[in-house]
Backbone as JSON, one array per atom type, in Angstrom:
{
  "sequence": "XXXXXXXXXXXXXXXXXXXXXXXXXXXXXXXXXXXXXXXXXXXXXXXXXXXXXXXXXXXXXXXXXXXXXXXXXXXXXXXXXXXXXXXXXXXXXXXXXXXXXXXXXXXXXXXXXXXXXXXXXXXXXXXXXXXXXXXXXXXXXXXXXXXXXXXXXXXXXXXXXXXXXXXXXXXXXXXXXXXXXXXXXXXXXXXXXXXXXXXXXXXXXXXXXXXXXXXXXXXXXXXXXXXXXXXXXXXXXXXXXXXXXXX",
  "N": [[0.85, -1.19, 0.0], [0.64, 2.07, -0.84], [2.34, 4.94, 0.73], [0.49, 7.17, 2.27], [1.36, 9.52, 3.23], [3.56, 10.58, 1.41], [6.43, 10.6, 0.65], [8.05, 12.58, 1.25], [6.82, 14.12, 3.7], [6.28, 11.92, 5.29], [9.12, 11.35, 5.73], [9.91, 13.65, 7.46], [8.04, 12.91, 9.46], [9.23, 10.89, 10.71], [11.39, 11.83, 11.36], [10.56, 13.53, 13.26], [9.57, 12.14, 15.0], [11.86, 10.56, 15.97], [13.63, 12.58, 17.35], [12.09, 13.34, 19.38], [11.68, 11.16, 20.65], [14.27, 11.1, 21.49], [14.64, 12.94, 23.34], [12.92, 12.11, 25.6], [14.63, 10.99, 26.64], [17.29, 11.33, 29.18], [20.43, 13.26, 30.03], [23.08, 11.41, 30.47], [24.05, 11.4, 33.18], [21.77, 11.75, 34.73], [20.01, 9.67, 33.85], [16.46, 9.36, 33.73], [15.89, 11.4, 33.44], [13.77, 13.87, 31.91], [13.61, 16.19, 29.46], [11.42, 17.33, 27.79], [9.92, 17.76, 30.2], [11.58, 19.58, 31.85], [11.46, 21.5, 30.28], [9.27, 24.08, 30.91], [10.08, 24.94, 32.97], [12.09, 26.17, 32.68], [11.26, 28.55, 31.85], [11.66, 29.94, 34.31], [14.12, 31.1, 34.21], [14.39, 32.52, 31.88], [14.16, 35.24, 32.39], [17.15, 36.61, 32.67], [18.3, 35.18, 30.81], [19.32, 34.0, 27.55], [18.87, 31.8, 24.45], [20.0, 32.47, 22.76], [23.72, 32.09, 20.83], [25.56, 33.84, 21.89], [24.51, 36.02, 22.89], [23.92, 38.5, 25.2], [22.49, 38.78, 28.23], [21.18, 39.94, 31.13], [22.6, 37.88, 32.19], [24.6, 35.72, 31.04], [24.91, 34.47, 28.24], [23.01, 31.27, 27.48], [23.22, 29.29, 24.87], [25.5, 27.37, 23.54], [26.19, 26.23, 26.31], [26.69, 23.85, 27.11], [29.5, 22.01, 28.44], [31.19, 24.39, 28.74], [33.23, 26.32, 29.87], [33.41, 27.64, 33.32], [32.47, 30.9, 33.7], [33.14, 31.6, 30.9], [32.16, 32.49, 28.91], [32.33, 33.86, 25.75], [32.34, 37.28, 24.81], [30.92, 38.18, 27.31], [31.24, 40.29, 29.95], [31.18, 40.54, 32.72], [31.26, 38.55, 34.41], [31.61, 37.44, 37.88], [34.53, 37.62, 40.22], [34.35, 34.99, 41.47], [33.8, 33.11, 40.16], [34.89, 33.17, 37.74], [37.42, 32.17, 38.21], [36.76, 29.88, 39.58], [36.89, 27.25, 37.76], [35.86, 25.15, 36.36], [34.19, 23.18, 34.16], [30.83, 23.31, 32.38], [28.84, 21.04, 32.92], [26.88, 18.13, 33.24], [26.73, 17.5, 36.06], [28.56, 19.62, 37.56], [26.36, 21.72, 37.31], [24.21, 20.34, 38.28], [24.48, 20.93, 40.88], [25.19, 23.54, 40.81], [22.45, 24.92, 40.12], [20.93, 24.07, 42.47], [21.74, 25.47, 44.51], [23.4, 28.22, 44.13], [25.17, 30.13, 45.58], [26.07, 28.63, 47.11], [27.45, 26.53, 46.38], [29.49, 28.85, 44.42], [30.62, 30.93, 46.84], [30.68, 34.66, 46.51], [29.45, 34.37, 44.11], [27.7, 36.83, 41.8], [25.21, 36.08, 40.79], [21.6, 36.33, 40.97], [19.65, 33.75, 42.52], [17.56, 31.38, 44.36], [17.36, 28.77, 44.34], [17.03, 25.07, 43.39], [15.34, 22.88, 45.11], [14.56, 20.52, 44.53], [15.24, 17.5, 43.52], [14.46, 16.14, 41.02], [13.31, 17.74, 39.43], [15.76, 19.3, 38.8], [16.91, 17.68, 37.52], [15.75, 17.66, 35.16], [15.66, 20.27, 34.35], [18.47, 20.36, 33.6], [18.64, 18.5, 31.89], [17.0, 19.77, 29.56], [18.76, 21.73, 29.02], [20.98, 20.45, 28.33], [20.45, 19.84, 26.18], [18.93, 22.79, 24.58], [21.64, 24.09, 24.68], [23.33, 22.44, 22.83], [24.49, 22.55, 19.63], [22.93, 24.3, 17.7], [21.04, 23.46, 18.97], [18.66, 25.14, 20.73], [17.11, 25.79, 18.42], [16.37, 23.46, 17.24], [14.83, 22.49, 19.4], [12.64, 24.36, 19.11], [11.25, 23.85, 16.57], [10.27, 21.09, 16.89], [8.23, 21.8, 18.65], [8.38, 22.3, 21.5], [9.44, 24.17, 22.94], [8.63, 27.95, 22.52], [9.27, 30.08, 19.77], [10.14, 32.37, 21.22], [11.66, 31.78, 23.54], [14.33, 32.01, 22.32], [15.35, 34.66, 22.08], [14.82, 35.1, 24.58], [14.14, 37.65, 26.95], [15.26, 39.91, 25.74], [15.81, 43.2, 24.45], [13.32, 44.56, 21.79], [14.52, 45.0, 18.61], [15.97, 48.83, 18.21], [17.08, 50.03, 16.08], [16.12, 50.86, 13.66], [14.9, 53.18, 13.92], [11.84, 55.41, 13.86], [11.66, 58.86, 12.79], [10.25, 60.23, 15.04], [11.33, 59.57, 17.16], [13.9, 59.04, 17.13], [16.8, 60.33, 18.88], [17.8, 63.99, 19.25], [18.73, 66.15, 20.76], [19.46, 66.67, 24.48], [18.5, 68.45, 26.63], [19.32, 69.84, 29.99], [17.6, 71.27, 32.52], [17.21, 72.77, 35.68], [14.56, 70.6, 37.45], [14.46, 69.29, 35.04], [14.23, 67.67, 31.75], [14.45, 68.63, 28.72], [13.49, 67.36, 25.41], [14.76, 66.63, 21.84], [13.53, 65.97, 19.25], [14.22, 64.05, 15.92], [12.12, 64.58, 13.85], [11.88, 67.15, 14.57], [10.17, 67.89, 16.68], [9.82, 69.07, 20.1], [9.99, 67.99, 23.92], [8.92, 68.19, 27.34], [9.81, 66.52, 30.44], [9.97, 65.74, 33.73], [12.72, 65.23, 35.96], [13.03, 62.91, 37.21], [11.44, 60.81, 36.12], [12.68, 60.04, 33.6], [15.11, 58.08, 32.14], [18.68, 57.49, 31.04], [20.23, 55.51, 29.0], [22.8, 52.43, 27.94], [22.84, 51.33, 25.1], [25.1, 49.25, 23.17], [24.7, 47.39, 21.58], [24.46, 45.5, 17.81], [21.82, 45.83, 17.92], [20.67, 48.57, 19.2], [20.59, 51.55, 19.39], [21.17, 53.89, 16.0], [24.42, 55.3, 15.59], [25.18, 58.08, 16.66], [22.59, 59.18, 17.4], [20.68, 58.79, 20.06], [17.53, 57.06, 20.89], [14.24, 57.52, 21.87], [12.38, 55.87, 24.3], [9.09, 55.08, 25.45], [7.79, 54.04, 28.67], [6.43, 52.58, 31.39], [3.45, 52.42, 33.08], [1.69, 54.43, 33.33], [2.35, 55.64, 31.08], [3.84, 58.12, 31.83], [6.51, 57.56, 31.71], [10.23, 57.54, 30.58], [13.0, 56.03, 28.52], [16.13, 57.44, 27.49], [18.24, 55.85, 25.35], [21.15, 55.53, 24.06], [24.01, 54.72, 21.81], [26.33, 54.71, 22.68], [28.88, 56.08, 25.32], [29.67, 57.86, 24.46], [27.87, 59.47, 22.63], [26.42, 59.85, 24.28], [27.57, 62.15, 25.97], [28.04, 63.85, 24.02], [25.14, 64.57, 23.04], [23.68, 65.11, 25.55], [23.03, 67.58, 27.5], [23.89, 70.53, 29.46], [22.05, 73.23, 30.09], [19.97, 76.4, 30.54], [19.08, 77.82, 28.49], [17.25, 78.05, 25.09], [16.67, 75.16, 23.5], [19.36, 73.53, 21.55], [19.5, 74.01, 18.11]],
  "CA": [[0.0, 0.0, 0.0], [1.47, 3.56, -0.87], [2.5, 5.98, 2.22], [-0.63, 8.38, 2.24], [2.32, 11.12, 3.6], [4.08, 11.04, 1.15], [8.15, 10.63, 1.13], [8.78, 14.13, 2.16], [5.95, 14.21, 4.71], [7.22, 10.41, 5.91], [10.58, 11.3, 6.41], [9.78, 14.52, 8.72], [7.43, 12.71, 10.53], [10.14, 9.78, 11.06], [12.78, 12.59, 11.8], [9.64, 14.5, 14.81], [9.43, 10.98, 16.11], [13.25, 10.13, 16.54], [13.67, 13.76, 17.85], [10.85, 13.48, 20.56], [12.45, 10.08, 21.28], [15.57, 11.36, 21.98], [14.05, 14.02, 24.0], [12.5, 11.3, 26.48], [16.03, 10.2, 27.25], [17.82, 12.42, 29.82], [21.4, 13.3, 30.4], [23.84, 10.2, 31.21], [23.95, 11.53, 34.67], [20.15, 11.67, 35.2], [19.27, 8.74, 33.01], [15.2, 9.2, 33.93], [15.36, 12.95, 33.48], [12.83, 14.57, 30.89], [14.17, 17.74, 28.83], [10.23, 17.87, 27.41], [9.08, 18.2, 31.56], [12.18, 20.33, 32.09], [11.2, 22.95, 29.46], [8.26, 24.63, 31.15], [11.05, 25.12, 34.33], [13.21, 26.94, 31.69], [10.89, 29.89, 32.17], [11.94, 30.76, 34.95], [16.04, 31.52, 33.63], [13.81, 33.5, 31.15], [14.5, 36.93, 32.64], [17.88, 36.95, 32.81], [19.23, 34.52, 29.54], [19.36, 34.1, 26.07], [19.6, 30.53, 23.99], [20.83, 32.67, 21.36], [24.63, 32.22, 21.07], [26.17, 35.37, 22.09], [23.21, 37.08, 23.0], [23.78, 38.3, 26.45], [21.28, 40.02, 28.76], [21.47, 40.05, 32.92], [23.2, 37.07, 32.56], [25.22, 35.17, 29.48], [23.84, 33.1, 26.88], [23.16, 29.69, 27.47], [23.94, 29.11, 23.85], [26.64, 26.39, 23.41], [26.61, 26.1, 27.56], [27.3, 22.44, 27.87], [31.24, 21.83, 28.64], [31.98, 25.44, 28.55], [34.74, 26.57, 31.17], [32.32, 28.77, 33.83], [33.14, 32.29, 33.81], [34.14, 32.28, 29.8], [31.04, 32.7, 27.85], [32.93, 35.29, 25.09], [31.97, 38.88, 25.02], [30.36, 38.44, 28.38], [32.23, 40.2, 30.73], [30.02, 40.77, 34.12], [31.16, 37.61, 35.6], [32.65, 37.32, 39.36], [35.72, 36.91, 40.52], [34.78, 33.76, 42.1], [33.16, 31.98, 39.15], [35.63, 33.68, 36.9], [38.49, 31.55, 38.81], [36.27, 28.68, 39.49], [38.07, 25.95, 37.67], [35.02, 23.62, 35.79], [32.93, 23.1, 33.11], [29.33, 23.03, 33.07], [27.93, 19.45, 32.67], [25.0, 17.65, 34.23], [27.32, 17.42, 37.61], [27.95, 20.81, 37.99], [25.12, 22.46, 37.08], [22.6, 19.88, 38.97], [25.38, 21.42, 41.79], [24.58, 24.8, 40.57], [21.22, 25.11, 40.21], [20.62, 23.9, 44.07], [22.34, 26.59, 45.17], [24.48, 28.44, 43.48], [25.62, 30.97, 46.73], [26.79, 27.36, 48.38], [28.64, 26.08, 45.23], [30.72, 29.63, 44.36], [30.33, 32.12, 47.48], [30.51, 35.3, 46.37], [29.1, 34.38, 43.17], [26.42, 37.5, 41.73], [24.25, 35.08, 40.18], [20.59, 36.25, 42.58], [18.85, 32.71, 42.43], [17.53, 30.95, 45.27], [18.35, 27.47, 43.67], [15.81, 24.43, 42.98], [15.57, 22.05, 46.11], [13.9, 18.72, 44.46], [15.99, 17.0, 42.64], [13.84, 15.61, 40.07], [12.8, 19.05, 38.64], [16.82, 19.9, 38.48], [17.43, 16.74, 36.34], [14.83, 17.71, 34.32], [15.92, 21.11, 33.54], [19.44, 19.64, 32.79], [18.55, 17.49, 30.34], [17.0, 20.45, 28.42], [20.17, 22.85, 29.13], [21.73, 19.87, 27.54], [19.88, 19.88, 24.24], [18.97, 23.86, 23.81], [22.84, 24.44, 24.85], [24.34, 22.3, 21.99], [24.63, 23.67, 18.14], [21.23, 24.4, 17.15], [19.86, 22.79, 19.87], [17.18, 25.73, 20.79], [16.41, 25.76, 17.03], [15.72, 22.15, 17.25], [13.11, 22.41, 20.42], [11.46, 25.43, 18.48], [11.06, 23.46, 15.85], [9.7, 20.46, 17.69], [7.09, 22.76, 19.23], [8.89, 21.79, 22.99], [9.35, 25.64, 23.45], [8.31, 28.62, 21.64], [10.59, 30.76, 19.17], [10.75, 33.76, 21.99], [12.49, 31.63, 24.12], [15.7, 31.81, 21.94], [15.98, 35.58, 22.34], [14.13, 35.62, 26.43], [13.73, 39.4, 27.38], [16.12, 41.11, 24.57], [15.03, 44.45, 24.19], [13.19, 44.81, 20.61], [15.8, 46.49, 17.72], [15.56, 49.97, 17.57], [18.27, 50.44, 15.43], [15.75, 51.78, 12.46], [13.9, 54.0, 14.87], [10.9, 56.55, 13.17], [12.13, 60.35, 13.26], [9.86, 60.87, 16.07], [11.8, 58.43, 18.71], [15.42, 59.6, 17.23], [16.98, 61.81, 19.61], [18.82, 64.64, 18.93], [19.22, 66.58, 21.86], [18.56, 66.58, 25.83], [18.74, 69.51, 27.75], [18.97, 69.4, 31.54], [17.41, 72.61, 33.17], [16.3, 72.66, 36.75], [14.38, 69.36, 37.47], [13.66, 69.01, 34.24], [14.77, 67.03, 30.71], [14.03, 68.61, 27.46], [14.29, 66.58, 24.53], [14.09, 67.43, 20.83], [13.3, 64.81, 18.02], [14.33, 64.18, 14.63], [11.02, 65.76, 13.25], [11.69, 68.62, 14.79], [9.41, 68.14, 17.47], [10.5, 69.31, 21.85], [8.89, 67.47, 24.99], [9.33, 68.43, 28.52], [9.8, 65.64, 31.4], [10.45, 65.36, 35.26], [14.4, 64.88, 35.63], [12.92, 61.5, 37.4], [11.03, 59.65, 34.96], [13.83, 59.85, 32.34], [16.74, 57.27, 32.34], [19.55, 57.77, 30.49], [20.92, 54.26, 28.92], [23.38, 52.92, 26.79], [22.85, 50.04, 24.27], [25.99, 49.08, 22.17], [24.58, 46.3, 20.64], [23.62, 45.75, 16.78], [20.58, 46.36, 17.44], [20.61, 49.27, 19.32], [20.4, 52.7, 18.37], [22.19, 54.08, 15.3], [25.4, 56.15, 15.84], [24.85, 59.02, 16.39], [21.6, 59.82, 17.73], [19.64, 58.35, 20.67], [16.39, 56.63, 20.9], [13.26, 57.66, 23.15], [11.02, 54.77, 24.26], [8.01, 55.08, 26.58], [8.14, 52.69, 29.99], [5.65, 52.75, 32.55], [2.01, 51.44, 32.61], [1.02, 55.44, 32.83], [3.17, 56.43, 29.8], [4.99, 59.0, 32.05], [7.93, 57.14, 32.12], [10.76, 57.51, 29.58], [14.19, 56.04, 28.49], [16.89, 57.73, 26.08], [19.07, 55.07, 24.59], [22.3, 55.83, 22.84], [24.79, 53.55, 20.9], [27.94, 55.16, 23.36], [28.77, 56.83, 26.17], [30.35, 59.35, 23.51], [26.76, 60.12, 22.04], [25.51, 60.51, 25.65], [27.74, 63.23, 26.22], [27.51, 64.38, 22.63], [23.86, 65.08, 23.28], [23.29, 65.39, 26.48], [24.08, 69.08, 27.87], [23.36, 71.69, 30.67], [21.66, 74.92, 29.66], [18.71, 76.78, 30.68], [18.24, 79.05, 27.39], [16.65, 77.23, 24.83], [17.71, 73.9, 23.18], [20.08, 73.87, 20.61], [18.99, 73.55, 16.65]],
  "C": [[0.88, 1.23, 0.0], [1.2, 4.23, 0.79], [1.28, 7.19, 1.76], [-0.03, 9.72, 2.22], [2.58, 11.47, 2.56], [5.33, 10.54, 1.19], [8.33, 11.7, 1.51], [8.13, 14.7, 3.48], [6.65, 12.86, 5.74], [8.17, 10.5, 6.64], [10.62, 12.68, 7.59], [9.09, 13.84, 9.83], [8.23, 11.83, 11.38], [11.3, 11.0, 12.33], [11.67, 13.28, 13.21], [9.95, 13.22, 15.74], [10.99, 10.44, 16.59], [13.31, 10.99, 17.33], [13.12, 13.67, 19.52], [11.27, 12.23, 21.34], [13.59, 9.96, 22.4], [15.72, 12.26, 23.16], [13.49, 13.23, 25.52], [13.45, 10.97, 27.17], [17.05, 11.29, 27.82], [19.58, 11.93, 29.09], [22.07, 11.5, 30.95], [23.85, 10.42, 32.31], [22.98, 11.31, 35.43], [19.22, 11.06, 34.29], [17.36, 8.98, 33.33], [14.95, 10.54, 33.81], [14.7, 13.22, 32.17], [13.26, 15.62, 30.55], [12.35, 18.06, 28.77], [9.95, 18.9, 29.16], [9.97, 19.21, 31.65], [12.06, 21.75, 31.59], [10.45, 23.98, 30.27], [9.31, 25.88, 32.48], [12.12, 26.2, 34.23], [12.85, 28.45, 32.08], [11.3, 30.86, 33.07], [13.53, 31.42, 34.64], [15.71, 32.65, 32.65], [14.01, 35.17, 31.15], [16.14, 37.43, 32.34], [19.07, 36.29, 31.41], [18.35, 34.09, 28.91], [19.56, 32.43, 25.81], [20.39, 31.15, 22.81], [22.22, 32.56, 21.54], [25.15, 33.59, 20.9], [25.14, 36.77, 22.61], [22.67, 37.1, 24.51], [22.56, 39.29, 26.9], [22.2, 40.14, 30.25], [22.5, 39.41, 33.01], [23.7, 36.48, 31.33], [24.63, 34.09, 28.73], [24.09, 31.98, 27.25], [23.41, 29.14, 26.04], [25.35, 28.53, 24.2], [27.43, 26.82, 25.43], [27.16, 24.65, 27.92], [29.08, 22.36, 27.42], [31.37, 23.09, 28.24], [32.76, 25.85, 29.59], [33.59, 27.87, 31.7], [33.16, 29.68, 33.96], [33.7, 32.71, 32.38], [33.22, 32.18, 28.83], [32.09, 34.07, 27.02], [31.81, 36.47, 24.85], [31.14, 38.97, 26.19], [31.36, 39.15, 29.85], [31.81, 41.24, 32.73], [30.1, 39.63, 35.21], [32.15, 38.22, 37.14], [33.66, 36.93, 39.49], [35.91, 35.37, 40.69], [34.26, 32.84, 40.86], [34.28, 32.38, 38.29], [36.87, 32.65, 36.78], [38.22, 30.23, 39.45], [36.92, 27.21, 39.15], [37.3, 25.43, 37.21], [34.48, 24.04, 35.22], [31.48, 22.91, 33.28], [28.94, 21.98, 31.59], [27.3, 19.34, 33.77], [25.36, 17.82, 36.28], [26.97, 18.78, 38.05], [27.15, 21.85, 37.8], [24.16, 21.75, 38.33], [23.58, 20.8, 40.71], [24.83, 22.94, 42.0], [23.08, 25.61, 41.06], [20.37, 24.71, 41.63], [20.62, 24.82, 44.37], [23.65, 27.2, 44.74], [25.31, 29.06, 44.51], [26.4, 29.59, 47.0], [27.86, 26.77, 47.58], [29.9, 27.5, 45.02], [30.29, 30.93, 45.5], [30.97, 33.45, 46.79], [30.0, 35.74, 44.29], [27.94, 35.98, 42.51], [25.16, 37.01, 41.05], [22.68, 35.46, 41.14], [19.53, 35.21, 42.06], [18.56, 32.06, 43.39], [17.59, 29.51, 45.23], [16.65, 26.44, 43.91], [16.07, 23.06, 43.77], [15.44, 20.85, 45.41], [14.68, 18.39, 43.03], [15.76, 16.23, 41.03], [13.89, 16.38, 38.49], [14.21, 19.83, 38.07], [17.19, 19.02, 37.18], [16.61, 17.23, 35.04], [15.11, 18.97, 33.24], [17.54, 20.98, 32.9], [19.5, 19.45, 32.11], [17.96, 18.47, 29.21], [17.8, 21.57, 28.27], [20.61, 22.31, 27.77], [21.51, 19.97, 26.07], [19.68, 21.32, 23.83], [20.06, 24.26, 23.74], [23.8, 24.07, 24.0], [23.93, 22.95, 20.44], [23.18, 23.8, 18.02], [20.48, 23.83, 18.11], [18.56, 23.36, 20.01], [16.27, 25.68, 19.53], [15.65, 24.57, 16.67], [14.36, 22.14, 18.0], [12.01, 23.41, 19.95], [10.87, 24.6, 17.43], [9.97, 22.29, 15.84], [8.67, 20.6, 18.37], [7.09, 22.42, 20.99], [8.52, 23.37, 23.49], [8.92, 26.4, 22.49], [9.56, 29.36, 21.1], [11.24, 31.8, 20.26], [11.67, 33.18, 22.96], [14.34, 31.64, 23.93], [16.07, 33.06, 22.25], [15.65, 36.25, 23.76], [14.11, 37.06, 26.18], [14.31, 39.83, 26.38], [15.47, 42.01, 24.25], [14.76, 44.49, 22.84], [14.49, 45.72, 19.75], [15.11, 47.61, 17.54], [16.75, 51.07, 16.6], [17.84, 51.46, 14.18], [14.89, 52.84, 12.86], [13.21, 55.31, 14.57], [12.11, 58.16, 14.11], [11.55, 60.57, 14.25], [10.33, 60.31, 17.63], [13.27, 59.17, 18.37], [15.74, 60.64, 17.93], [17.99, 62.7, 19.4], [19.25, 65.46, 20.05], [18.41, 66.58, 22.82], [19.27, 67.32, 26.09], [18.26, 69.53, 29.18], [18.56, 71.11, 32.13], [16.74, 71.9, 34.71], [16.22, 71.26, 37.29], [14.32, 68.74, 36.27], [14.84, 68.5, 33.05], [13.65, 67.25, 29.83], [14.37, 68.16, 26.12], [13.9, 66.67, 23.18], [14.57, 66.07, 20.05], [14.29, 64.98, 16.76], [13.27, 65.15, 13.4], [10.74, 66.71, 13.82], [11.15, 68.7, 16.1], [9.94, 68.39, 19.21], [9.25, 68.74, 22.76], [9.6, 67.72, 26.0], [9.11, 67.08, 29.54], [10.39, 65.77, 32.67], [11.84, 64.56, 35.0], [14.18, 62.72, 36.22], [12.51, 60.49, 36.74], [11.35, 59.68, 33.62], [15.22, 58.84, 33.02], [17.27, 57.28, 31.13], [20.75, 55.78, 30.48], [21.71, 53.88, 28.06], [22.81, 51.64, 26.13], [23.76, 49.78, 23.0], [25.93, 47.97, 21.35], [24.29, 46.76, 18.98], [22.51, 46.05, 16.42], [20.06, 47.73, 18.65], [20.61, 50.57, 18.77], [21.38, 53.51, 17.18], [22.99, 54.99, 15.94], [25.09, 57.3, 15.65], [23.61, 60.27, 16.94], [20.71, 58.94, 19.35], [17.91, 58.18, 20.08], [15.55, 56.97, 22.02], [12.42, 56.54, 23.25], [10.57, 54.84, 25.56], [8.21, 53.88, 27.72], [6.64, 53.57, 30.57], [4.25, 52.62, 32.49], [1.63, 53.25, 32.48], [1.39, 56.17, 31.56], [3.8, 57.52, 30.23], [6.18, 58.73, 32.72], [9.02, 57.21, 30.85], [12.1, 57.29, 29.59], [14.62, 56.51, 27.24], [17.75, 57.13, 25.8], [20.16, 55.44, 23.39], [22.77, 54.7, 22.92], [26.06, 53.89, 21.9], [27.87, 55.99, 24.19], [29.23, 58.35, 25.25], [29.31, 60.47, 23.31], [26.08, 60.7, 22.97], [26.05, 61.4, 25.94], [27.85, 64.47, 25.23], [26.11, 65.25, 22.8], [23.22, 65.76, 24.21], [23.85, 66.84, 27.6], [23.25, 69.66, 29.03], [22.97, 72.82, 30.05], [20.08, 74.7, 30.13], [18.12, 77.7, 29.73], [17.72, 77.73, 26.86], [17.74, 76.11, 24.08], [18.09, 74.02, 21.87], [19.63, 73.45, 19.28], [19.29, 71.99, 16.29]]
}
């Protein structure tokens, strides 16, 4: 009888079902551990890391984390002394080590996690370290429909690298309490010196050279950050005067 799929339907479905197979089968360390159950657990690491490789936030990309030397994720450079000088790789050992308690494993670590007592739920998220952490791995579990795509880039601030004339900033003037700030289209807005922060973002997808970005915060909308590409542009832009603001 012919395959109803198909051959090109057939062989994906062959390749979901090996996949999902393989997925059932923990870590050598925690032979009975579940990556699938472990996923959901993932969420919580969510705030602070990335699966993308290189794509740090709070904390450094789990991207290609299994057997990496702790403290040497490249271009991350926010770690601690004491993890820095640590001495081990992260596999199923020390991680399920880790993730207990990290304070008890490297004291004066800055890592702020209060660690994951039951041992079940650690194996579990292990075993899917293990798989979104090697080459493509996250690309694999997206694919798989284990996790969703946002989990590859967790929190990462949207690009505002192409950012409408009315967000580009061209200048901030500090008078008084106050921060006045003048657009690309021309346009000036006044704000409380408090609900302005002044940030930088040197990534690629931060703001072009040259100019800052304004973006709204705060559930009332009177909250606001100005985002430059450099501390250069922040002092580039950012000036003292009480006449008016400069052309």
């Amino acid at each position: 009888m012919p395959n109803a799929l198909g051959p090109s339907r057939s062989r994906r479905r062959l390749q979901t079902v090996l996949f999902l197979g393989m997925a059932m089968v923990g870590s050598p360390a925690f032979p009975d551990a579940d990556l699938i159950r472990g996923a959901p657990q993932y969420r919580s690491c969510l705030a602070c890391h990335a699966l993308e490789p290189g794509l740090h936030l709070t904390g450094p990309s789990l991207g290609g984390l299994w057997n990496r030397s702790a403290g040497e994720a490249e271009g991350y450079n926010r770690y601690s002394d004491a993890l820095m000088n640590a001495g081990f790789t992260w596999d199923a050992t020390s991680l399920d080590a880790w993730l207990e308690n990290p304070q008890a494993m490297i004291a004066g670590t800055t890592m702020t996690f209060r660690g994951i007592s039951d041992g079940g739920q650690r194996a579990n998220l292990i075993a899917f370290l293990e798989q979104a952490g090697g080459p493509d791995g996250a690309g694999k579990l997206v694919a798989e429909g284990i996790i969703p795509a946002s989990y590859i880039r967790g929190q990462a601030p949207r690009p505002i690298s192409d950012a409408p004339a009315y967000a580009r900033v061209t200048a901030v003037r500090h008078c008084g309490d106050s921060f006045f700030i003048k657009t690309a289209d021309g346009e000036r807005s006044a704000h409380w010196e408090k609900s302005v922060r002044l940030k930088i973002d040197s990534t690629d997808t931060g703001p072009p050279p040259g100019d800052g970005v304004l973006l709204g915060a705060g559930m009332q909308g009177d909250r606001f950050s100005v985002i430059f590409a450099s501390v250069a542009d922040l002092r580039r832009l950012v000036f003292e005067s009480c006449e008016t603001l400069r052309p």
